[in-house]
C-alpha positions in Angstrom: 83.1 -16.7 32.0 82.2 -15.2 35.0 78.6 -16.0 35.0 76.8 -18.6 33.4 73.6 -19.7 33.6 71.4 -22.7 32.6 71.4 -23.3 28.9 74.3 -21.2 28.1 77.0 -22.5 25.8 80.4 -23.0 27.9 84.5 -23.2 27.2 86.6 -25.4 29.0 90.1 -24.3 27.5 92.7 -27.2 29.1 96.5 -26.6 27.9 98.7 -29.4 28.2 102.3 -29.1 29.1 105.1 -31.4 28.3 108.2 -30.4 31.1 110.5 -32.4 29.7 110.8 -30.5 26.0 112.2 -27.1 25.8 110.1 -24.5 24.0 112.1 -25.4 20.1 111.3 -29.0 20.8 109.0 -31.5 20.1 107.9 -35.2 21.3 109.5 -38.1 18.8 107.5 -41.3 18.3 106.0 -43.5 20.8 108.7 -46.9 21.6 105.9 -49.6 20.0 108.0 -51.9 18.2 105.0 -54.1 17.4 102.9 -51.2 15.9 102.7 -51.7 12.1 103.2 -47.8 11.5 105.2 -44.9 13.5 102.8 -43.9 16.4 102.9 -40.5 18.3 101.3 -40.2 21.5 97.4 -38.9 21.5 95.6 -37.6 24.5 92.0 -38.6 25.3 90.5 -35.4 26.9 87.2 -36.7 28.9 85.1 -34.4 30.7 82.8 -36.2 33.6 80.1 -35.6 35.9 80.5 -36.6 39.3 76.5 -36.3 40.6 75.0 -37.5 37.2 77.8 -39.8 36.9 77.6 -39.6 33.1 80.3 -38.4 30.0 79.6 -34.6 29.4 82.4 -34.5 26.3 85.2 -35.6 25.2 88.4 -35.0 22.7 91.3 -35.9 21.1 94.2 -33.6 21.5 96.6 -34.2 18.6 100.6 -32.9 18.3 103.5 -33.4 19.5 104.9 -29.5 20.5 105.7 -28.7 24.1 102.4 -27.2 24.3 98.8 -28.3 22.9 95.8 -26.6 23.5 91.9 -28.0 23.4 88.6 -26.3 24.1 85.4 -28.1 24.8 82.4 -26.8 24.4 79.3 -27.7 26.7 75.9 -26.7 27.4 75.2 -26.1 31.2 72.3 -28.0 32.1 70.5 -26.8 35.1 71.1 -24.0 37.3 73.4 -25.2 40.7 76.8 -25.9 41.5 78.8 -28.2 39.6 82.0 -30.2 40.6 83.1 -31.8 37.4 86.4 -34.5 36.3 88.7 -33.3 33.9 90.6 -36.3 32.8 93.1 -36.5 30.5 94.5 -39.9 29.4 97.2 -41.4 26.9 96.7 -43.6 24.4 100.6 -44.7 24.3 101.5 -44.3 27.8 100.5 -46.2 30.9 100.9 -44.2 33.8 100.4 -40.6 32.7 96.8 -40.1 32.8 96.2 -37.0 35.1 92.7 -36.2 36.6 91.4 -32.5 38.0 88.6 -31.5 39.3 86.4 -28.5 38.1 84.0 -26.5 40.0 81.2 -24.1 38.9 78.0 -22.9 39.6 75.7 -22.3 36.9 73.1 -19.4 37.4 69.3 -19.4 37.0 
């Protein structure tokens, strides 16, 4: 959204992408031979802010296509701009976690 202001309800939409699986494909189990049951990869979707230095959301994005989709909903808290941590990490993988930065301004 365009303009958003303090108290609004807000949509961060993230999609992730896995390159190595064509569009009819999807991701097999995880390699954890010492997990009692089949395990598939799940990603840990944190959302964090820098200046207040606390957790804003978080989700779990579940499946195993070529593409999954999450939206998180927040509330913007005060009126000023915002640079905010996307990070998304993987419960089965080390080395894959991937961090972006977000910027906004929320209006009074």
């Amino acid at each position: 959204e365009a303009e958003m202001a303090e108290g609004d309800m807000a949509t961060l939409k993230v999609t992730f992408t896995r390159t190595n699986l064509s569009d009819s494909e999807s991701a097999g189990p995880v390699h954890a031979p010492f997990f009692p049951v089949v395990k598939h990869e799940e990603w840990w979707l944190l959302v964090y802010d820098k200046r207040g230095r606390r957790m804003i959301a978080a989700d779990l994005v579940l499946g195993t296509g070529r593409v999954c989709k999450s939206s998180v909903n927040f509330i913007v808290p005060r009126p000023g701009d915002f640079e905010w941590s996307v990070i998304a990490m993987c419960d089965s993988y080390a080395g894959l976690d991937v961090t972006l930065d977000v910027h906004f301004r929320g209006k009074k």
